[in-house]
PLY file of the C-alpha trace (Angstrom):
ply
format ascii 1.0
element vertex 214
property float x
property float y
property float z
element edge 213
property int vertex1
property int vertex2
end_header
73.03 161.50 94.25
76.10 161.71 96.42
78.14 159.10 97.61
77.68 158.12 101.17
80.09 156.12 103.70
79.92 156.00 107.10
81.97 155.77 109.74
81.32 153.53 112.92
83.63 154.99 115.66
84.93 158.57 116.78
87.90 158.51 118.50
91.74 159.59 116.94
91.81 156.53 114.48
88.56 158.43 113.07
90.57 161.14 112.42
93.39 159.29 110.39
90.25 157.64 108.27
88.45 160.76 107.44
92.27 162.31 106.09
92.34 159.11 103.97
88.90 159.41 102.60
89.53 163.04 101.86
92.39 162.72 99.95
90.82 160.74 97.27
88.26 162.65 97.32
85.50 159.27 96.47
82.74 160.00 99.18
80.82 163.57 99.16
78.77 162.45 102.37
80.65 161.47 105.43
78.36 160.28 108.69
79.76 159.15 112.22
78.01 157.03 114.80
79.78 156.78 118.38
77.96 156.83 121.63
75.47 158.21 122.79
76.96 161.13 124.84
79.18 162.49 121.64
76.09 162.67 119.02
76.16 165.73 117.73
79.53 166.49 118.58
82.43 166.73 115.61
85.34 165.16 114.54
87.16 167.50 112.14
84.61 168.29 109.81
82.50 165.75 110.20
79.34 165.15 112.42
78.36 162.43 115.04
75.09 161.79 113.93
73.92 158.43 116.15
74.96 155.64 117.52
75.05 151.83 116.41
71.22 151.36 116.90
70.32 153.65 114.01
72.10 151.42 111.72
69.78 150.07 109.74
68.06 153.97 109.93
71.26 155.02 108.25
71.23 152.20 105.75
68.03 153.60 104.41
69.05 156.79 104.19
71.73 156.18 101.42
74.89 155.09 103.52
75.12 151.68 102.02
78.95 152.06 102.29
80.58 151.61 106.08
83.70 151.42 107.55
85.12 150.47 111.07
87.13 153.79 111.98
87.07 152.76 115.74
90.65 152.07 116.40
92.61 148.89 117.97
95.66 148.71 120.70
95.62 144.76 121.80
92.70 143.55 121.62
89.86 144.13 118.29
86.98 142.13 119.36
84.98 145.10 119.40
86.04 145.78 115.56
84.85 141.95 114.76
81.40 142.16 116.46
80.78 145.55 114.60
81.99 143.84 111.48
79.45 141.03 112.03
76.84 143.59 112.87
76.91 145.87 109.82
77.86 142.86 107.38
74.37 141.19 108.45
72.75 144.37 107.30
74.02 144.64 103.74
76.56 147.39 104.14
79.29 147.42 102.09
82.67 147.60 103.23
85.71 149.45 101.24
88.80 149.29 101.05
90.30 153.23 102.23
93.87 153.78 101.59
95.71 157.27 102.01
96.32 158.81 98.59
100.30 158.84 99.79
100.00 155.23 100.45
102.38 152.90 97.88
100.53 149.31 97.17
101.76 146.88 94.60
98.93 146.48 91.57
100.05 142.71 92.62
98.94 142.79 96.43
95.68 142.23 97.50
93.63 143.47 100.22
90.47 142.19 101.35
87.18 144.17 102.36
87.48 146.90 105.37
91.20 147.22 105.70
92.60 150.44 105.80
96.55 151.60 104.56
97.21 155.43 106.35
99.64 157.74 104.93
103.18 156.21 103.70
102.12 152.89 104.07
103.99 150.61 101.56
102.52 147.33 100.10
104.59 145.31 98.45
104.19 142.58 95.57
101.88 139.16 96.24
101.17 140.43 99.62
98.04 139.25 101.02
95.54 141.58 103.45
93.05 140.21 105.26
89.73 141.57 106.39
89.44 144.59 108.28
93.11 145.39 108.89
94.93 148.41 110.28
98.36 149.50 108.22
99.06 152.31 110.04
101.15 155.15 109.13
104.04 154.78 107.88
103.83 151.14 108.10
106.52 148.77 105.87
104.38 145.59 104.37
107.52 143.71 102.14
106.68 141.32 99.25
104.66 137.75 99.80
103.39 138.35 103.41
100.23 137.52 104.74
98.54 139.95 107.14
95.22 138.10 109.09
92.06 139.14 109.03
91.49 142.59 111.89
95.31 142.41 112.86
96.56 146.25 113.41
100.54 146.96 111.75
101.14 150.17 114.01
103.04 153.49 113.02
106.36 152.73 112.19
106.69 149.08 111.62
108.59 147.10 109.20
107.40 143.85 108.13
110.12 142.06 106.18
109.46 139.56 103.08
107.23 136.28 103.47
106.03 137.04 107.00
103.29 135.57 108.12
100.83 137.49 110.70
97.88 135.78 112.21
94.61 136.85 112.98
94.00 139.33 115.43
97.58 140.39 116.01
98.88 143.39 117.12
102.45 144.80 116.06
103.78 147.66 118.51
104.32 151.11 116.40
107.91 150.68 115.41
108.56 147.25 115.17
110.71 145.37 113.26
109.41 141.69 111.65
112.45 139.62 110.00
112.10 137.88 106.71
110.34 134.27 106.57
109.23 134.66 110.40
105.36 133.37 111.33
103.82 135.56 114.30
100.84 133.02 115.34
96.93 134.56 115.99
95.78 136.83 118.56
99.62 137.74 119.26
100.56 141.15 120.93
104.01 142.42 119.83
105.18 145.15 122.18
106.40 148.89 121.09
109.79 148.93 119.21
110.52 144.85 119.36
112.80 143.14 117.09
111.17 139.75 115.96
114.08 137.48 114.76
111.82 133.99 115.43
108.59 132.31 115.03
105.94 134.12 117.94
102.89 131.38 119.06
99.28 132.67 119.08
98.00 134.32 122.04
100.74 135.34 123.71
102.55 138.96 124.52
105.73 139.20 123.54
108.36 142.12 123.50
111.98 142.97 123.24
115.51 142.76 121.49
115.02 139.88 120.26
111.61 139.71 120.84
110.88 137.39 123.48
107.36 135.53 125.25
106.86 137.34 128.32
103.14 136.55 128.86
99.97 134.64 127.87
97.21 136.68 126.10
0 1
1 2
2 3
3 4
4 5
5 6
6 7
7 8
8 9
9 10
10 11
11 12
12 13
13 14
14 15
15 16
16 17
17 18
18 19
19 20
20 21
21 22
22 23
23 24
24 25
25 26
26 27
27 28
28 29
29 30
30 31
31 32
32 33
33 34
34 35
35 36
36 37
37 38
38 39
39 40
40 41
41 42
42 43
43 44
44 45
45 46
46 47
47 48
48 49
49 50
50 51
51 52
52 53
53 54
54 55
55 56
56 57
57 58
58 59
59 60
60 61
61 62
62 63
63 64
64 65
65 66
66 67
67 68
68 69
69 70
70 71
71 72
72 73
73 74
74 75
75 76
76 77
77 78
78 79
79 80
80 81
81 82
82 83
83 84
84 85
85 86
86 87
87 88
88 89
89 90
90 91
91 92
92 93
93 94
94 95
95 96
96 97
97 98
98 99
99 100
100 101
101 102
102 103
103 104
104 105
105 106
106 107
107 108
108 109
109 110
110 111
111 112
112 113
113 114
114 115
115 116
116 117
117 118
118 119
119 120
120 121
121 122
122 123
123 124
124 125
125 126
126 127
127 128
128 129
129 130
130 131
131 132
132 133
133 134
134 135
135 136
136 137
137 138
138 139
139 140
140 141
141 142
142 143
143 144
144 145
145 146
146 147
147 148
148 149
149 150
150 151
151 152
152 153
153 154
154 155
155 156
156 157
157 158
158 159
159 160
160 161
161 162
162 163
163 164
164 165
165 166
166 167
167 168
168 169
169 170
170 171
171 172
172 173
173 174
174 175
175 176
176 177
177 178
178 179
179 180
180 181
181 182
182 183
183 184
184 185
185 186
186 187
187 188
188 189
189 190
190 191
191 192
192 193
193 194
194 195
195 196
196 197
197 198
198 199
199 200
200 201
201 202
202 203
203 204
204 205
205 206
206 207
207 208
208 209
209 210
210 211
211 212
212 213
């Protein structure tokens, strides 16, 4: 029997995930669901085949293994209540990483996370659930990424960082060493973080400054 997984979202993050899954070459069946109006449609080589209500139908049919490939700019609720959705019917969620992607044997990431191409993952780092490491990404040793924050292209996250829950760091941002960026947190595009950042606020710049609430 071949191996199933399927993926819950179909825009350009999709894409990025099926060129992961590909190059490791673990999964000989790969499914889409997306809305309604783009079943049927595909993304690279692989087909939209329903949408979120045929879960369970899919479940049944041998794709025990899923994986949130809808992407994230600011804000991931949408990634948590799908999370919440396929977790309460038994799916499994892996862990996909780009075959180019460097992770310590002495990191850990947790269930649903995803590393693109180039990412780097360095010793006693700790991923949460559901994260994005995009490409390219920098993850130094002993930080601790929370649980569906996104790491855009590009950004360098320097040793014993701490990055809450639900935080998003602009593609080519860089995170000094020992700094704590709070929960829910939106770094902007190419900021310099040089002190702590509170939860649920926007901040952006050189140095990286509060300019909003979130």
């Amino acid at each position: 029997m071949s191996k199933k997984l399927l993926l819950i979202g179909g825009g350009g993050h999709c894409k990025t995930v099926i060129e992961a899954v590909e190059s490791r070459n673990d999964y000989e069946d790969i499914g889409i669901i997306d809305v309604s109006e783009n079943v049927g449609k595909q993304i690279l080589y692989c087909k939209i085949m329903g949408t979120d209500r045929e879960l369970k139908q899919f479940f049944n049919k041998g794709f025990t293994d899923a994986f949130i490939s809808l992407g994230s700019i600011g804000n991931p609720n949408k990634r948590l209540s799908l999370y919440k959705q396929i977790k309460s019917l038994g799916f499994c969620l892996p862990v996909i990483s780009h075959l180019s992607a460097n992770i310590s044997q002495y990191a850990s990431i947790s269930e649903g996370s995803f590393a693109g191409k180039n990412v780097i993952i360095n010793a006693d780092t700790k991923i949460g659930k559901c994260v994005i490491l995009n490409t390219g990404s920098i993850i130094e040793h002993d930080c601790g990424i929370g649980d569906f924050a996104h790491i855009a292209p590009g950004s360098i996250i320097s040793g014993n960082v701490t990055i809450g829950k639900k935080t998003h760091i602009g593609a080519g941002s860089v995170i000094r060493q020992n700094t704590i960026i709070g929960d829910q947190t939106i770094i902007g595009i190419g900021s310099v973080v040089v002190n702590d950042i509170e939860s649920h606020c926007v901040a952006f710049g050189n140095p990286c400054r509060k300019v909003d609430n979130n």
